[in-house]
C-alpha positions as CSV (number, residue, x, y, z in Angstrom):
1,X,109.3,77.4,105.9
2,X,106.5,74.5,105.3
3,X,108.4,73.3,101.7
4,X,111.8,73.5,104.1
5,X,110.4,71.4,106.7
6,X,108.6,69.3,103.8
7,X,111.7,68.3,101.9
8,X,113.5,67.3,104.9
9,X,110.3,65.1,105.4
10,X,111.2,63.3,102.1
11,X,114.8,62.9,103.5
12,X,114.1,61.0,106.1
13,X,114.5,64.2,108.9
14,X,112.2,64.3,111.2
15,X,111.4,66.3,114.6
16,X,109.9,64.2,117.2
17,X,107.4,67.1,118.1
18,X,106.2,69.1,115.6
19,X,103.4,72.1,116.3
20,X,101.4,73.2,114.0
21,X,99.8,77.2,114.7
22,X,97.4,79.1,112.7
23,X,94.2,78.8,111.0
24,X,95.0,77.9,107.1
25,X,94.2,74.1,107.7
26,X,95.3,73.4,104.1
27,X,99.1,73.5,105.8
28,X,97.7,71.3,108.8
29,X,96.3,68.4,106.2
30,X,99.6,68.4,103.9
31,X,101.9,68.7,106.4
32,X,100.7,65.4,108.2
33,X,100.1,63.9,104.7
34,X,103.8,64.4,103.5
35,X,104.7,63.5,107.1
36,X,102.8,60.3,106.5
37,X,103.9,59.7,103.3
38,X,107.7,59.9,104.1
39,X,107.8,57.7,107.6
40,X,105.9,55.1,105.3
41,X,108.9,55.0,103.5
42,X,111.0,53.2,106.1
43,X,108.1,51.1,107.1
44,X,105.2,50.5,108.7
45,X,103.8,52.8,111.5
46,X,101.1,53.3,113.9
47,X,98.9,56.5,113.1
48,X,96.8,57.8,116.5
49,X,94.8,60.7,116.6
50,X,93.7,62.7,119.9
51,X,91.3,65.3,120.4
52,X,92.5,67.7,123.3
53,X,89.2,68.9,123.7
54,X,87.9,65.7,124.7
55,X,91.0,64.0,126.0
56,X,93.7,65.5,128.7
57,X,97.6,65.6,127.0
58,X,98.3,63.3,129.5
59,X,96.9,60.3,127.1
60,X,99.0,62.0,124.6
61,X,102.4,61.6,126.0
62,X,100.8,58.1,127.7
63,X,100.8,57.0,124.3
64,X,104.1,58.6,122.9
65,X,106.0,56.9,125.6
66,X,104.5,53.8,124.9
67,X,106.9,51.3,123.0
68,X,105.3,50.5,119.9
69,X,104.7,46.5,119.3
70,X,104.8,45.7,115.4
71,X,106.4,48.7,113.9
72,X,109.5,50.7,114.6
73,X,107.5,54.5,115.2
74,X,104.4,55.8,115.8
75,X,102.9,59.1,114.6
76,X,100.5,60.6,117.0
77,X,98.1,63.5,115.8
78,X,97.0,65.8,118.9
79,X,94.5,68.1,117.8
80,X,92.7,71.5,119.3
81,X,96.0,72.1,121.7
82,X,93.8,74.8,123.4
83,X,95.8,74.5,126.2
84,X,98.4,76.9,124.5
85,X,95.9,79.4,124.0
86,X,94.3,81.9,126.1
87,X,91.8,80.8,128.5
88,X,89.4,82.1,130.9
89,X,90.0,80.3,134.3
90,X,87.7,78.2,134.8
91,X,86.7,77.7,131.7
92,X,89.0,74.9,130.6
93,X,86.9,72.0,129.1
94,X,89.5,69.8,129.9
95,X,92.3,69.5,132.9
96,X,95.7,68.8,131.3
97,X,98.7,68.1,133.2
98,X,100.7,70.8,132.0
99,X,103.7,70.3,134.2
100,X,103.7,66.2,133.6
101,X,103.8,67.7,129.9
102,X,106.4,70.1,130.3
103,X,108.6,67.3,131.5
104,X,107.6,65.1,128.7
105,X,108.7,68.4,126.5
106,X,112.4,68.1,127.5
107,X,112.8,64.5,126.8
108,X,110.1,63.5,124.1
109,X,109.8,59.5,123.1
110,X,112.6,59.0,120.4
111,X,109.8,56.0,119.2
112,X,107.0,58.2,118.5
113,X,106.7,61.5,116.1
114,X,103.9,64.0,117.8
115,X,102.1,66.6,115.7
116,X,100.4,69.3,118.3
117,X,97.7,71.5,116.1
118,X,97.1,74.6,117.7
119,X,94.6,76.3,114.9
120,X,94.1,79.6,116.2
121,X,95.1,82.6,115.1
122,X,97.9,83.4,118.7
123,X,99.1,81.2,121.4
124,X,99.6,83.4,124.6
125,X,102.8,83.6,124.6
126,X,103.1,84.3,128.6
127,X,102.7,80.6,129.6
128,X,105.5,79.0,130.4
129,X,103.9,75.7,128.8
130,X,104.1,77.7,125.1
131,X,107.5,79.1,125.7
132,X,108.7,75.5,126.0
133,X,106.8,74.4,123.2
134,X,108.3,76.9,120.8
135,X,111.9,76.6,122.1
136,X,111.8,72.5,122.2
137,X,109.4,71.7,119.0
138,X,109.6,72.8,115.6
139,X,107.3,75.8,114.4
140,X,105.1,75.8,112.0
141,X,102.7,78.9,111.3
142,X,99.9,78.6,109.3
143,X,99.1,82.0,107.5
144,X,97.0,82.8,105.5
145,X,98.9,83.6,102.0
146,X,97.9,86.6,100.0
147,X,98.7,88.5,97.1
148,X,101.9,87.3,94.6
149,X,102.6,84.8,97.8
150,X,98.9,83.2,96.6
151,X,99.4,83.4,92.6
152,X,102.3,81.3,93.1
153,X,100.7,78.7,95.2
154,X,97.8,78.6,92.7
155,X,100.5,78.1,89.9
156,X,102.4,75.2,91.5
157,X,99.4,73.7,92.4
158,X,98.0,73.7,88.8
159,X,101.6,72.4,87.5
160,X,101.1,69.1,90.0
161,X,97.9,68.7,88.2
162,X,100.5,69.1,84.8
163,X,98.7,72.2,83.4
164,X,99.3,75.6,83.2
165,X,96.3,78.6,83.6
166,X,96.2,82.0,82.2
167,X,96.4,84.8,84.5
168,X,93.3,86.3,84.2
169,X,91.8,82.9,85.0
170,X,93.7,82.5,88.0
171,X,92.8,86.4,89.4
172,X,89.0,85.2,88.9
173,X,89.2,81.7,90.4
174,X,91.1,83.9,93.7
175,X,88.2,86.6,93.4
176,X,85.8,84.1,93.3
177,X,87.1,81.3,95.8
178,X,88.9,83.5,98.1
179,X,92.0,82.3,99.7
180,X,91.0,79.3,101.6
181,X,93.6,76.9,100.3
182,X,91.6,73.6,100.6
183,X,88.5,75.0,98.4
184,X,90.8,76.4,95.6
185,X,92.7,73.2,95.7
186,X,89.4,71.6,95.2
187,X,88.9,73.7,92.3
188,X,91.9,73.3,90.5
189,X,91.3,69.5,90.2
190,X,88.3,70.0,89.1
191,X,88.9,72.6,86.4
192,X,92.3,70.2,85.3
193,X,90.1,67.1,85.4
194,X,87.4,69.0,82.8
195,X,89.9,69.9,79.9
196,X,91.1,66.8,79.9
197,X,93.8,66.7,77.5
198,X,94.2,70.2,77.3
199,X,97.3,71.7,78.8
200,X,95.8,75.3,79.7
201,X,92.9,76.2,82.3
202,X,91.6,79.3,80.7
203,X,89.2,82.2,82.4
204,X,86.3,80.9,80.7
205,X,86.8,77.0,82.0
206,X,87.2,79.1,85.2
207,X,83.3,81.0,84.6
208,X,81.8,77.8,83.5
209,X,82.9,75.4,86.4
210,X,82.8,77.7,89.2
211,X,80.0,76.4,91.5
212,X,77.7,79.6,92.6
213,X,77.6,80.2,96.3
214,X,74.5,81.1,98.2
215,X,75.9,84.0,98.9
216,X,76.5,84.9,95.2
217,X,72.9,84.5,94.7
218,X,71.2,86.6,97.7
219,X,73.5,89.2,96.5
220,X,72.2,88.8,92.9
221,X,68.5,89.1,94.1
222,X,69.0,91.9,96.5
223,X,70.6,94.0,93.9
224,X,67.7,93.4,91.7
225,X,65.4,94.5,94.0
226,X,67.1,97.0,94.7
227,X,67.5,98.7,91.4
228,X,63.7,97.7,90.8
229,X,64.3,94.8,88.2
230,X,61.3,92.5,89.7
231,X,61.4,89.8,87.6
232,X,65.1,89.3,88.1
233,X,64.6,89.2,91.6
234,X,61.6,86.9,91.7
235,X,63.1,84.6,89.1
236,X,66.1,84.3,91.5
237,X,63.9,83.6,94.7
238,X,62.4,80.7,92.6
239,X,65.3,79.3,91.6
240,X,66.6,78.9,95.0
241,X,63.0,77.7,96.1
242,X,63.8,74.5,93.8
243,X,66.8,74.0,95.3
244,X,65.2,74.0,98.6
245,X,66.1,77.3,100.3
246,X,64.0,78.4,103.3
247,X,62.6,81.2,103.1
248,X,63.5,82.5,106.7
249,X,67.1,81.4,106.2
250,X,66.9,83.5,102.5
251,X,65.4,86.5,104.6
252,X,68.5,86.0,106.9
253,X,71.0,85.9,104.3
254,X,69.9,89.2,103.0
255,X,69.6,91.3,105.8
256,X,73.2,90.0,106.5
257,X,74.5,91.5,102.6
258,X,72.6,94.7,103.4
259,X,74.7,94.8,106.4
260,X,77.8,94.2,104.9
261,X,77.1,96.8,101.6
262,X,76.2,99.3,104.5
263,X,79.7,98.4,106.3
264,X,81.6,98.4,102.8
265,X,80.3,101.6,102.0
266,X,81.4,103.5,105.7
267,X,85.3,101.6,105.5
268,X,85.3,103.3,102.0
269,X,84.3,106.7,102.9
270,X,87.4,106.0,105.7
271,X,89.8,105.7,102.7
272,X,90.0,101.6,103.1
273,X,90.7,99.6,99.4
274,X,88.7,97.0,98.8
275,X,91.6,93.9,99.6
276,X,92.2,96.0,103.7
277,X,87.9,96.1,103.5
278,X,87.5,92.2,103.0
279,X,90.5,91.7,105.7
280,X,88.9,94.0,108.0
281,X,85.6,92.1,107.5
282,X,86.8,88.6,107.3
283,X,84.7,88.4,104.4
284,X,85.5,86.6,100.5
285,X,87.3,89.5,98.6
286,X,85.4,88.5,95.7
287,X,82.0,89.9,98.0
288,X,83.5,93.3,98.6
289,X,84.7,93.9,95.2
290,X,81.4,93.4,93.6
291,X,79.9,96.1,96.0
292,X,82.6,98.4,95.1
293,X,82.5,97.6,91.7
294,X,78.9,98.1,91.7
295,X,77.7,101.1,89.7
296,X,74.3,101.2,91.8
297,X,75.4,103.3,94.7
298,X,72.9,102.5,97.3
299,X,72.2,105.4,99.6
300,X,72.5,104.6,103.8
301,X,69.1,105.6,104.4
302,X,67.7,103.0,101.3
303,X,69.1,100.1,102.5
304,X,68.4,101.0,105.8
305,X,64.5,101.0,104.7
306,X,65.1,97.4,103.1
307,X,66.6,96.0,106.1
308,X,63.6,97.3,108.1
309,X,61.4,95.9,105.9
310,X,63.2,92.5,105.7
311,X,62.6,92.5,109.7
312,X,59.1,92.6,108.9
313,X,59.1,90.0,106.5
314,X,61.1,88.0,108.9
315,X,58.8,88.3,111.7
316,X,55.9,87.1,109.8
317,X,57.9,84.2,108.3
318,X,58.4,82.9,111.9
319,X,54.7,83.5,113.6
320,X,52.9,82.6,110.5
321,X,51.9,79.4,109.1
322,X,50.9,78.1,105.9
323,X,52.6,79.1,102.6
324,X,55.4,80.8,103.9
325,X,57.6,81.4,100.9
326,X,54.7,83.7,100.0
327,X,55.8,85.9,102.3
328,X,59.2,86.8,100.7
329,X,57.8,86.6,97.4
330,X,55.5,89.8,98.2
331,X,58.3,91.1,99.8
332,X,60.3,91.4,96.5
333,X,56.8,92.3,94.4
334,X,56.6,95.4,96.7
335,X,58.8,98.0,95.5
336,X,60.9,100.7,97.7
């Protein structure tokens, strides 16, 4: 649907209101770039950008209706459309005129092009002000893309880069990334920019370049203490002492991977695979299939004791002062 849409971008077709649903923002970013891109091809034009949680639509179509002075169209970017969502009453943080926009709706400004960004996950689709929009605009839903859907992507964004990757490289940059579109785009440049004139992107470029996430590290450190390896632990703790981690944030960060081994573990005994685990979680894939990967089968009631005893830790962290990071560090001496 987007590379649809896209290419009649580059042919000069355009809607004059576009809405843009969903929570993959990579979609939200290109889609106004290409959109951007393509009206600059016929001339100049006048960018504007709204926040709807800190403006009423009202300023929105205000502004569409407005007759631009030095350029032919006008491209006006109205973020956070919460007003298509559900809502508490009462609770609005902003009072739209929805049926001065409904109006608008049926007879947009045929000087201005209007992007509404609705980046949630569903609109509630008993509002009468949604119905319109769906029926009068043209619909964009921003998924999330997964499995062969997400190898291809990878692999057409590596050939804009001119390159080509290996596919064991590309199953550990999407293990290790995940499936946020913006970060692995991030990647890709980076891993294309580092071989320079070589035309492949292999798994080890992918091992070597990949930056470590906190997250990669607690659970390094808390499966070394939790085997017994000490000195792994400790050396991990000081590395991420240079790097200026807090301690109570560490502490934190740990108690929160026990939490999510201890949830891994009970979705598996339930029959889930690791890919419907990290969906269920709304976690990094990458996360879960290290835990169930993991040969060192923690039992419930072990980590059960180490989150206690992180609770511990943590309470001292925040009522004592002094050397704090001392306090973690005795932590991981201190065997189960």
């Amino acid at each position: 649907m987007f590379s649809n849409v896209w290419n009649k971008m580059q042919q000069g077709k355009f809607s004059p209101i576009y809405l843009l649903v969903g929570t993959e923002h990579y979609f939200f970013d290109e889609t106004i770039r290409r959109l951007k891109d393509a009206l600059l091809q016929e001339g100049e034009i006048d960018v504007l950008l709204f926040d709807l949680d800190e403006v009423p639509v009202q300023h929105v179509i205000e502004e569409a209706d407005t007759i631009p002075f030095f350029t032919d169209r006008k491209l006006i970017i109205a973020k956070n459309a919460s007003f298509l969502k559900v809502t508490e009453k009462g609770k609005e943080k902003i009072d739209h005129d929805i049926k001065a926009f409904e109006s608008w709706v049926l007879h947009p400004s045929e000087t201005a092009i209007t992007v509404f960004i609705a980046p949630y996950e569903k609109l509630d689709e008993r509002k009468k002000v949604t119905k319109l929009m769906k029926e009068k605009s043209l619909l964009l839903v921003a998924k999330q893309l997964e499995g062969n859907d997400l190898v291809v992507w990878v692999k057409s964004t590596v050939a804009q880069e001119q390159k080509t990757m290996t596919n064991d490289a590309i199953a550990r940059l999407i293990e290790t990334v995940g499936q946020d579109l913006v970060q692995l785009q991030s990647e890709i440049h980076k891993m294309a920019t580092y071989v320079g004139e070589e035309s492949e992107i292999t798994k080890d470029d992918v091992e070597l370049l990949m930056t470590r996430t906190l997250e990669q590290d607690a659970f390094q450190l808390l499966n070394a203490y939790l085997r017994g390896d000490t000195t792994t632990a400790l050396t991990v703790y000081h590395d991420l002492l240079r790097q200026k981690e807090e301690p109570i944030m560490l502490t934190a960060l740990l108690a929160s991977q026990i939490r999510l081994m201890s949830n891994v573990r009970y979705l598996q005994k339930k029959g889930y695979h690791a890919q419907a685990i990290a969906k269920q979680l709304k976690v990094n894939p990458y996360r879960v299939k290290l835990i169930v990967e993991s040969r060192q089968q923690i039992k419930e009631e072990r980590l059960l004791e180490t989150l206690h005893r992180l609770a511990g830790a943590d309470y001292k962290l925040k009522t004592s002062s002094g050397r704090r990071e001392r306090i973690l560090e005795l932590f991981l001496m201190n065997k189960l």
